[in-house]
C-alpha positions as CSV (number, residue, x, y, z in Angstrom):
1,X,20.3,27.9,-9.3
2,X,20.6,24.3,-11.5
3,X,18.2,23.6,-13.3
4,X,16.7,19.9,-12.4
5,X,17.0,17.3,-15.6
6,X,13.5,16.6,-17.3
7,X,12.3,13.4,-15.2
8,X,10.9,10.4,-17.7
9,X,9.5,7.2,-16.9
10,X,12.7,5.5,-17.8
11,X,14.6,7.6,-15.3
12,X,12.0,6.8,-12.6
13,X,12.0,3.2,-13.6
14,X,15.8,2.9,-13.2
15,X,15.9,4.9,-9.5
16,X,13.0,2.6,-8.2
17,X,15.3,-0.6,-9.7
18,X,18.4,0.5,-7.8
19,X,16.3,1.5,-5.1
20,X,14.4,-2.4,-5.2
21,X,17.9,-4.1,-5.8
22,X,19.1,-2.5,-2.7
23,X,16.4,-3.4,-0.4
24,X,16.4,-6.6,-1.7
25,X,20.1,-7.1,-1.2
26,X,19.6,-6.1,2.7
27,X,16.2,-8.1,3.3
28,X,18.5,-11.3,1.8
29,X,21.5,-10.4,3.8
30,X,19.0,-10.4,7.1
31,X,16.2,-12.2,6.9
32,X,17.2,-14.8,3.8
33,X,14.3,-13.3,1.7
34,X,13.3,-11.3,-1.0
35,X,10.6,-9.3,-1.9
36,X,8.9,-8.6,-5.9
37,X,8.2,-5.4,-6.3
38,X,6.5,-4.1,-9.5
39,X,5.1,-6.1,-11.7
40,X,2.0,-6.7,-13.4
41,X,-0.7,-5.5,-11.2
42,X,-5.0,-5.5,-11.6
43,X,-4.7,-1.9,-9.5
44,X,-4.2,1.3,-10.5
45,X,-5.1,4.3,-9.1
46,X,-8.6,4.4,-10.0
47,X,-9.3,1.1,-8.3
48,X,-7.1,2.4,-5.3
49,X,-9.5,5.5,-4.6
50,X,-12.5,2.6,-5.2
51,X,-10.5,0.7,-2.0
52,X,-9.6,3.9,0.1
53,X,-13.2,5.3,-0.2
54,X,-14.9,1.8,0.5
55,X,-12.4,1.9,3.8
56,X,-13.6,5.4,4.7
57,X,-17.4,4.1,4.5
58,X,-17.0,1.4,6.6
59,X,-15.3,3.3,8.8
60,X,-18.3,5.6,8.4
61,X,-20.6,2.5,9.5
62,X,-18.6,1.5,12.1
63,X,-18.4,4.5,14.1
64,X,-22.1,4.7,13.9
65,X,-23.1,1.8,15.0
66,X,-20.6,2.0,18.2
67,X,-22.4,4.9,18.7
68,X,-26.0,3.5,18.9
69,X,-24.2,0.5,20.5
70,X,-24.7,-2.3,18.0
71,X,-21.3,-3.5,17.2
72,X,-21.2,-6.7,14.8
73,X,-18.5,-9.2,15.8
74,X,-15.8,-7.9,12.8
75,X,-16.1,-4.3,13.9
76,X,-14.2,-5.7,17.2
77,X,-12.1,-8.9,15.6
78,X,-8.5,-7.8,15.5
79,X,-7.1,-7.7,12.0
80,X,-4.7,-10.5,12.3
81,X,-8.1,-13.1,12.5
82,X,-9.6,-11.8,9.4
């Protein structure tokens, strides 16, 4: 069995490039675009969990008031209006 090579940030770094440069390269090929990936952010994965678990309470809320029956108008606006 082969042992696997340590894995560093700078090897990560330089897969996700190659794998950004590729996508790119397609989405300009098809659709005359690019996306930016990376970057500097204001999230990380503290402020992630924060945005997951406010989704799961709101979730929470909503199910409860469709159960009771007293839905507010954004519990039934589809997302693309918000």
């Amino acid at each position: 069995m082969k042992v696997l090579e340590e894995a560093t940030r700078e090897k990560v770094e330089t897969a996700l490039s190659a794998l950004r440069d590729v996508v790119n390269h397609i989405e300009h090929v098809y659709c005359g675009a690019s996306t930016l990936y990376g970057g500097p952010s204001p999230w990380d994965a503290k402020e992630l969990l924060h945005v997951i678990r406010d989704g799961l309470l709101r979730q929470q809320d909503r199910r409860t008031r469709w159960h009771k029956g007293e839905l507010h108008e954004d519990d039934i606006t589809p997302l693309e209006k918000i």
